[in-house]
N, C-alpha and C positions, 0 to 999 in steps of 0.2 A: 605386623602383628596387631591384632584386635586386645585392648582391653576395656574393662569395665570401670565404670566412673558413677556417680551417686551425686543428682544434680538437687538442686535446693527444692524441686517440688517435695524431697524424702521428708514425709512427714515424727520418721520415728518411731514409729506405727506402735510398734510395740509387738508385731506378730510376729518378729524374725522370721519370716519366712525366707527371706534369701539370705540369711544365717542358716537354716536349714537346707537348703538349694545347695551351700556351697562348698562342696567335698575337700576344698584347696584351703580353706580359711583364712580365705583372704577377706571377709567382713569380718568389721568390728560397728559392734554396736555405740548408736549415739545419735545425736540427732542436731545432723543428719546422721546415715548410717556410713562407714568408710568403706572404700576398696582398697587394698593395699597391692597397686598396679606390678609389683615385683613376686608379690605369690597368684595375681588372679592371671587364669590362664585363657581366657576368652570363650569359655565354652557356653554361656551366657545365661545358663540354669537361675543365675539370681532375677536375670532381666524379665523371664518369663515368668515370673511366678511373684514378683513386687505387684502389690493393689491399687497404687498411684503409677505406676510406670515413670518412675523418678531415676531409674535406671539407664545409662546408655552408654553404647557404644562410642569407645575413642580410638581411633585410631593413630599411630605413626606414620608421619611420612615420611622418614629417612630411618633408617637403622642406624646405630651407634657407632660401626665401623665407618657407614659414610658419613655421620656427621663429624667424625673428626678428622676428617680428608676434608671435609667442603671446609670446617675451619682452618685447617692449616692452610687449604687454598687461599681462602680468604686474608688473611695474614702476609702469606706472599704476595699478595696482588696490592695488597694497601702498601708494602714496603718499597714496594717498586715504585708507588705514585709520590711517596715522599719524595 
């Protein structure tokens, strides 16, 4: 799943515009400005319309079901080396 993230070029701006871009309200203003990656849904309305393009895409590489397989894997495999 794709979300959004708010890197240090966000100056702040003060136009909220990707406060206004974002239907989910997942921005919170500040400065910099926030994404709040559990309500933004990736559809990237904020990215396209920031002045500074301080906006970007983050992605996951594992989903939450496999990361708690790959740690319990992990876990078992350390227990066996002890």
């Amino acid at each position: 799943m794709v979300v959004y993230t708010v890197t240090t070029a966000c100056e702040g701006c003060g136009h909220g515009l990707c406060l206004d871009a974002c239907q989910f309200d997942a921005i919170t203003e500040g400065n910099p400005y926030k994404i709040n990656p559990e309500k933004c849904t990736g559809c990237g309305a904020c990215a396209k319309v920031c002045p500074v393009e301080a906006i970007v895409e983050v992605q996951s590489s594992i989903d939450p079901e496999a990361e708690k397989l790959s740690e319990k894997y992990v876990d078992e495999v350390v227990q066996l080396d002890d």
